[in-house]
N, C-alpha and C positions, 0 to 999 in steps of 0.2 A: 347448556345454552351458549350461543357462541358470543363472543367478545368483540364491540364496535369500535372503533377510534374515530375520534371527532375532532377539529378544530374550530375555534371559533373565529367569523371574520372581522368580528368585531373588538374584541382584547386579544386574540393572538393565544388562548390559553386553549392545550391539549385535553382531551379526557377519552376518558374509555366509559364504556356500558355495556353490561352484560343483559341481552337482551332475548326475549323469545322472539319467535319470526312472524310472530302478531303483531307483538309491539313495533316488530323494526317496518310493516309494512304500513300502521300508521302514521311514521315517521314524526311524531310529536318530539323532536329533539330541542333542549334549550342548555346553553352554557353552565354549568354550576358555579360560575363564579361571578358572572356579569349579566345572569339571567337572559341572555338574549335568544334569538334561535335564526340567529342567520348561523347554523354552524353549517360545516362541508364534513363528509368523509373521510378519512383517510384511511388509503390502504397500504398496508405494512404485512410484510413476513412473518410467518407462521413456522411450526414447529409439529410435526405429528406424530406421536409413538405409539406404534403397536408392538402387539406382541406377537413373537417371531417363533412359530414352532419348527425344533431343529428334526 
């Protein structure tokens, strides 16, 4: 399941959630530390390895 980044705009605290693509299009997001749910997205740089047959 793929991996979200959150801020919040309320305390300023980052978090991430590993989410299914059900859950992410409900979008029920809330802070874990300030309980709030004004948070925003943030998108950030990935990494992808496969595997390379020679």
């Amino acid at each position: 399941m793929p991996t979200y980044s959150y801020k919040c705009r309320k305390c300023d605290h980052r978090f991430q959630e590993i989410l299914s693509f059900k859950e992410y299009e409900e979008g029920k997001r809330k802070c874990p530390k300030c309980g709030s749910r004004s948070v925003e997205q943030i998108l950030e740089t990935f990494f992808a390895k496969t595997s390379r047959k020679a």
